[in-house]
N, C-alpha and C positions, 0 to 999 in steps of 0.2 A: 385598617378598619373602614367599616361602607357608614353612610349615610343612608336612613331609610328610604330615601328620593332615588339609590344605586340600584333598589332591587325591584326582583320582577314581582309582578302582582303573587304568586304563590308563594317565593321568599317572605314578602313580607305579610301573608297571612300567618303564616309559620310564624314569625319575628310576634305579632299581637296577641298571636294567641297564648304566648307564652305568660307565666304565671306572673313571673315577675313585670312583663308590659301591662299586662292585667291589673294592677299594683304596685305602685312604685313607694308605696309607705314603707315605712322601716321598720318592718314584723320582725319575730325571732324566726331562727328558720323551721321549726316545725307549722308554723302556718305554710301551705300551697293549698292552688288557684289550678291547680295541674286536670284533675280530674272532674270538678265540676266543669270543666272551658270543655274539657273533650265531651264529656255525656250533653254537654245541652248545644253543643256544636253538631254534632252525631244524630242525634234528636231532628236537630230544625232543619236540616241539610239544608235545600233549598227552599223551603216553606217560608210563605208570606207574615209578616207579624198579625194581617187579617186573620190569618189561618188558625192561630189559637189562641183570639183574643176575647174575653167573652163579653154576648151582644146585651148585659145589661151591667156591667163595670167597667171603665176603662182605667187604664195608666195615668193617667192626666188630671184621676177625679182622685188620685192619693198624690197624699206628699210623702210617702216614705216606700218607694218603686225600688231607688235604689240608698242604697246603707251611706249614712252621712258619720261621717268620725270627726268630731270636730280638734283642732290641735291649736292649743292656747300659744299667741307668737310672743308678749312679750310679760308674762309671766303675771298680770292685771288683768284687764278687761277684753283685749284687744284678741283676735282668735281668728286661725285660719282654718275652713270647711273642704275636710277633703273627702271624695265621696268613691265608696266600692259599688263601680256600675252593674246593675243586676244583670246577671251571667246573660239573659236572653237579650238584651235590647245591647249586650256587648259584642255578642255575636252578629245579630245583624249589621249593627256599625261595620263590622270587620266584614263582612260578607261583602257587603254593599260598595265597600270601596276599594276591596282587593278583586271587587269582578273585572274580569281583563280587561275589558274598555273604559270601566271608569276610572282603573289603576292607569291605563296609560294620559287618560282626558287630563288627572289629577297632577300626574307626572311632568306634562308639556305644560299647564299651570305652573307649577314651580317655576322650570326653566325661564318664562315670563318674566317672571320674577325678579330670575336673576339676571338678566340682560344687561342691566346697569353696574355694571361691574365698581362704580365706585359706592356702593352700597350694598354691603355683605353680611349676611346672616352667620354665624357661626354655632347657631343654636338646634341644628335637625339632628332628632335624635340618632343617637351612634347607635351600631348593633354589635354587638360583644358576641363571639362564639365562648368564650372562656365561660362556664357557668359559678365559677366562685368569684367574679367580677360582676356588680352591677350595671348595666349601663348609664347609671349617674356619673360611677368615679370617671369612667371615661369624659362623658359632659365635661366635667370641671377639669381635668387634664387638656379638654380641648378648650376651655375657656385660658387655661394658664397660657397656654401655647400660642395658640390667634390672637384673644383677646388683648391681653395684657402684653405678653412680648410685642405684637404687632403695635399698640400703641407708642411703646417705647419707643420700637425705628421709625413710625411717624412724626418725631419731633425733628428729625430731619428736615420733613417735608411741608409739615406747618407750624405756626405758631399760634394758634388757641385751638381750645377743645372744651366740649359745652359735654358734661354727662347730665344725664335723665332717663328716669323710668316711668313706667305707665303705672297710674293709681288703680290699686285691686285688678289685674287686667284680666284673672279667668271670671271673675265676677263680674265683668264691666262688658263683656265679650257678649252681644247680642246674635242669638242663636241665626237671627234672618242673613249677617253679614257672614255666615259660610258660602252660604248661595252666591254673595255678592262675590266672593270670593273665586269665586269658581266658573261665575256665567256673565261676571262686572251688573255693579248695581241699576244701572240703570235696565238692563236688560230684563233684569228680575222684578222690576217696579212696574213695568207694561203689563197691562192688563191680561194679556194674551199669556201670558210669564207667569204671573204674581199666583196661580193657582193650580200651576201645570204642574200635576203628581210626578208624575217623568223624570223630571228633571232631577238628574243626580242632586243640586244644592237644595233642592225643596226637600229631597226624601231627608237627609242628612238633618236638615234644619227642623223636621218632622220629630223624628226620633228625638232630638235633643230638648226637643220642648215636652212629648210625648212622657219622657222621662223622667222631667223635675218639673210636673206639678201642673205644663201649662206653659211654666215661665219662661218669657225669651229672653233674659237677661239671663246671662252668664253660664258655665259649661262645668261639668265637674272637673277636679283638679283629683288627681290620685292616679292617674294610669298614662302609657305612655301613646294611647292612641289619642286621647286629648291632649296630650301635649303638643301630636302631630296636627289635629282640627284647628290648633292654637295657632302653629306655625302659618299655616295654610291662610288665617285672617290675618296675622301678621306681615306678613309676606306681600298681601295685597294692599296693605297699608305703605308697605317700601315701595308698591310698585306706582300707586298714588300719589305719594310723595315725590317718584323721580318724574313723573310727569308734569308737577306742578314745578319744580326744579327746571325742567329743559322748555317751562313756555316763559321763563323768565330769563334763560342766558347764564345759570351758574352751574360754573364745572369745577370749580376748585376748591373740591372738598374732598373728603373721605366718610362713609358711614359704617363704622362696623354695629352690629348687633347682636346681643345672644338673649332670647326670646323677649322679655321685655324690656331688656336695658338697653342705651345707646350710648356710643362713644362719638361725635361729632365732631371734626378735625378741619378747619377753617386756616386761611392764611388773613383774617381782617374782625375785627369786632362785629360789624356792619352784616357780611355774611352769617357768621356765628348766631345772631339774632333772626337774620331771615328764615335761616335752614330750622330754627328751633319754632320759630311759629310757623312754619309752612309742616312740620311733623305734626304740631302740636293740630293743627287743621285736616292735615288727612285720617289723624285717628279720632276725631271728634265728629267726622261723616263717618265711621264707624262707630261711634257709641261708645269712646273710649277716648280719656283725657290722660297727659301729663304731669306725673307730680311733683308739683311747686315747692315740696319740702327738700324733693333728692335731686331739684334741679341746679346745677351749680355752673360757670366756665372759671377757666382761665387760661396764662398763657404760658404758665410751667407746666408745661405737656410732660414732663418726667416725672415731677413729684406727685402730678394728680393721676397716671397711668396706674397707679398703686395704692391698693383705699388704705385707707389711714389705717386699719388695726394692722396692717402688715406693715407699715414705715415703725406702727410703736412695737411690733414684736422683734423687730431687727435690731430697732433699739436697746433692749431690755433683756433680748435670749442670753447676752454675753455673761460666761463665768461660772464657777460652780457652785452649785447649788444642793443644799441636801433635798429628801423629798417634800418636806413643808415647806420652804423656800419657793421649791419648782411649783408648787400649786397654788401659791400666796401671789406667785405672778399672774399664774393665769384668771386667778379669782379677780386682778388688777385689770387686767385685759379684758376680762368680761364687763365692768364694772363701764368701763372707756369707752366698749365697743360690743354690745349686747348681740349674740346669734352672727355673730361674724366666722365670714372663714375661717380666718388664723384663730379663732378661739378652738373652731372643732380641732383641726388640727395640731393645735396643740395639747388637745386632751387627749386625741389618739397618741402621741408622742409619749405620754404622760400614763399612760394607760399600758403602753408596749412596757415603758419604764417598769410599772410596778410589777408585771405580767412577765418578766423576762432575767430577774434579779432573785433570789434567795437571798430577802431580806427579813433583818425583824423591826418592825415597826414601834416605837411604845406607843407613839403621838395616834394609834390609826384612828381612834375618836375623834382627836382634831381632825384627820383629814375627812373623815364621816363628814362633820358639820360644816366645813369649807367646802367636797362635792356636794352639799345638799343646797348650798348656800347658789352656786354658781346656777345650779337647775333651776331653782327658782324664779329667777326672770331669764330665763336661757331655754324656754322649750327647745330647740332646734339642736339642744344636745341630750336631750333625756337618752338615748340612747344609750351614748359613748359616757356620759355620766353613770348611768344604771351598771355597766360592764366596769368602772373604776371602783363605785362600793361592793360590785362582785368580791371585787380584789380584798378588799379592808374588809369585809366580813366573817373572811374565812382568818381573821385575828383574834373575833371574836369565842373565847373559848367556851363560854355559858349560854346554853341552847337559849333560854329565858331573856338572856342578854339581847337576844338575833331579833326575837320578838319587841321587848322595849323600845329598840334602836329602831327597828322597822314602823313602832307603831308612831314615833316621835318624826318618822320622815311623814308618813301619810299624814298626820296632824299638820305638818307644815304646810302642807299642798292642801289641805282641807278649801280655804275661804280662797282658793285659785279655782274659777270654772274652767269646763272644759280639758282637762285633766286625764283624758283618755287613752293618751299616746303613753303617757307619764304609765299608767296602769299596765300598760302592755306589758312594757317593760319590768316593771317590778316583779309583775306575776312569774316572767322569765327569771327573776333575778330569785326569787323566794320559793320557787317550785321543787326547789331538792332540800328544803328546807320544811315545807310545809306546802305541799299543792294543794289542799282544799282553802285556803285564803280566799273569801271572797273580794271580790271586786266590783265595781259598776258597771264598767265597760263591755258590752254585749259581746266585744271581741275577746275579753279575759272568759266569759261565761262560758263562750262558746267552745274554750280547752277543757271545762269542768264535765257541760253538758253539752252534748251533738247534735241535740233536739232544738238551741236557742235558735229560734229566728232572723235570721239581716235584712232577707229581703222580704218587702210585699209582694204576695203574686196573686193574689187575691182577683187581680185579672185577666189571667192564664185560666183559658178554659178547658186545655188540656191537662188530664187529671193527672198521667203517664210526668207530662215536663213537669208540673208541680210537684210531683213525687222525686225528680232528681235533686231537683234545686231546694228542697227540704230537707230531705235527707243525706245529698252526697256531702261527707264529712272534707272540709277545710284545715282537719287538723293530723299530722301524720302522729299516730301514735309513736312508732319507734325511733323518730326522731325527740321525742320527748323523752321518750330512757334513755335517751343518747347524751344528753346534756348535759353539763357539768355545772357544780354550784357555780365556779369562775367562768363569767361571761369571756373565753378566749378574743385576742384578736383574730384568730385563724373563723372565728363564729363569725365575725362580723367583717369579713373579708368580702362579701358583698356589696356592702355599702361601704366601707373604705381600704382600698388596693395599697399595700406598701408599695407596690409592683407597678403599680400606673399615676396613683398620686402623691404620696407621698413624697417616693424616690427622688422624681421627677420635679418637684420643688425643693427639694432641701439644698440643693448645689445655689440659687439663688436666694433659697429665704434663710439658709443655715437654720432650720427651726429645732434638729437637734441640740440639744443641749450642751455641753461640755461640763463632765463629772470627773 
């Protein structure tokens, strides 16, 4: 597998413009991104954003350019904003930076980057030929592999290790530090600099402001070319850091990274606090701080290599278990450790379990109200949760019943905002059961009716592009007759691979069960 940094500017235009880079939210598969990317791709070819913008509205004077989906993180108040960038200002992004010379400008940037070899990113997006793979599962196969193994053989090498992440860091990401990123800040701050169109990091930092609202804080989170913009400030943050590192004389250390997490691998306490305020300093001249909550060291490099819900599921997988048993653990494990890895994956576990068995269940109501219980403060599994009362509903034998029980889940998620992602999926889960269900979610509308609106184009003064981006349907019909009431695993084989992730941990985490 390549790194998007591997290919040449035309591969990875190819790589962006794909639906899924387009979107990396976890839709059912009859949403695609396919044929609107090509008609407004097709459209602009080389055309200026000047060229069809009209001269008495601009993008800048709406807040709603491109589609925000907000997604509730910890089942209260607390909510993560991830945004579907409007198909024109997507295209340009991707025009702009897969053009040959600034693909390769972008490319020797990185390299930069990586010069310090004791300081490694692990986090640039993977590109998957396989199309029933996402490129997430791969991420996190690559996080199992680098991150985590590599930490374990680092206790050889050192004795502490300081973890910390960066507070909200696509929010915190100031749209001007691409530039800095691209051309070093100070270059960019000369007056001579600070206004010159030209420059690939001004256009870049144009657009992104251009397109939410005005505002230079923060970058949308949903697609995989912002995740690479992401990389790109990041990257210049490590490169920051190793310079403030080599005018001080310390070389004995290790940094690994995967987008905003660090792993810091010290031989002394003394160190260990240097290297953590000399990061906490070079992401703070970018507009972006350390959080104080998920900052932790110490000097058991082996037990801290491994986050705590995975030491309690190795604990506690042992033995057999009937099916309420099996989910009474995981509803334990959520409970412990909320939107953790080992949670999903143990619901995909859990999920294959019920999916793969000719069983009869009596209890399937209990496990109703136990999956409903776990979603609850678990957004980060509505998915794989949704695809488990797939399973238990089809126990239900009383059409009236499927209604009750459905209307008794949405009452639950009632006084939860933000509740969007949650909708997606149900409408998936209840659509062979009743597709006219309505919903709130503009994205559930938009399976009903073709006409619903996402994006503003309001100032697109070309009539021709506003007629694509209106009209070109996001929703494949025949993939909608295709689906079955039971959310299969083979459906969601996208966002999680037997074949890349799962597999691939089990020999270490033993997360299958023994029945």
């Amino acid at each position: 597998m390549q790194t998007i940094i591997e290919l040449s500017n035309s591969e990875a235009k190819e790589y962006f413009l794909r639906s899924r880079s387009y979107c990396n939210i976890e839709l059912p598969p009859y949403f695609s991104f396919t044929e609107i990317l090509e008609k407004v791709s097709n459209y602009l070819d080389k055309k200026e954003l000047s060229q069809i913008t009209s001269n008495t509205m601009k993008p800048y004077d709406l807040d709603d350019v491109n589609y925000s989906f907000l997604n509730n993180k910890d089942g209260a108040l607390s909510w993560r904003p991830f945004q579907i960038i409007h198909p024109v200002f997507y295209i340009q992004l991707v025009n702009t930076i897969t053009e040959p010379d600034n693909w390769t400008f972008i490319i020797n940037r990185f390299n930069e980057f990586q010069e310090n070899e004791k300081i490694i990113c692990y986090s640039y997006p993977i590109v998957v030929d396989d199309f029933l793979i996402k490129e997430s599962t791969s991420q996190i196969t690559n996080w199992w592999m680098n991150i985590e193994q590599q930490s374990l053989q680092l206790a050889l090498e050192y004795s502490h290790i300081v973890h910390t992440d960066i507070t909200n860091c696509y929010g915190s990401i100031y749209t001007h530090s691409v530039a800095w990123a691209l051309h070093n800040k100070e270059f960019c701050k000369h007056k001579d600099n600070k206004n010159n169109h030209k420059l690939l990091g001004n256009k870049l930092d144009k657009y992104l402001r251009e397109m939410s609202f005005g505002q230079t804080n923060g970058i949308p989170q949903g697609s995989n070319l912002m995740d690479f913009v992401a990389e790109l400030v990041l990257g210049y943050s490590d490169h920051q850091l190793s310079k403030k590192l080599s005018s001080i004389n310390i070389s004995d250390y290790k940094i690994l990274r995967y987008r905003d997490d660090y792993r810091i691998f010290t031989n002394s306490e003394s160190d260990a606090k240097t290297l953590t305020k000399l990061l906490s300093e070079s992401l703070f001249e970018l507009g972006m701080s350390l959080n104080s909550q998920k900052t932790f060291s110490s000097t058991d490099i082996i037990k801290s290599s491994l986050k705590e819900d995975k030491w309690f599921w190795i604990k506690h997988k042992q033995g057999n278990r009937s099916i309420q048993n099996h989910l009474l653990l995981i509803y334990n494990l959520a409970e412990k450790y909320p939107n953790s890895g080992s949670l999903k994956k143990s619901l995909v576990k859990f999920h294959e379990r019920l999916s793969s068995k000719t069983i009869h269940l009596a209890d399937f109501k209990v496990l109703i109200s136990i999956t409903t219980a776990i979603m609850l403060k678990n957004p980060s599994v509505y998915m794989i949760c949704t695809a488990i009362l797939s399973v238990l509903f089809e126990f239900i034998e009383n059409p009236n019943e499927v209604d009750k029980t459905l209307e008794l889940i949405r009452k639950k998620f009632s006084n939860i905002p933000n509740t969007g992602h949650l909708e997606v999926w149900l409408q998936r889960m209840t659509l062979k059961y009743n597709k006219d269900i309505e919903y709130l979610e503009k994205l559930t509308k938009k399976v009903l009716d073709k006409n619903t609106i996402l994006w503003n184009s309001d100032w697109i003064s070309a009539s021709k592009l506003k007629s694509i981006i209106d009209s070109t349907s996001i929703i494949i019909e025949e993939k909608i007759e295709a689906v079955e009431k039971i959310i299969t695993p083979q459906e969601m084989k996208i966002y999680f691979s037997s074949n890349t992730y799962i597999a691939d941990v089990n020999e270490f985490e033993s997360v299958e069960l023994s029945y």
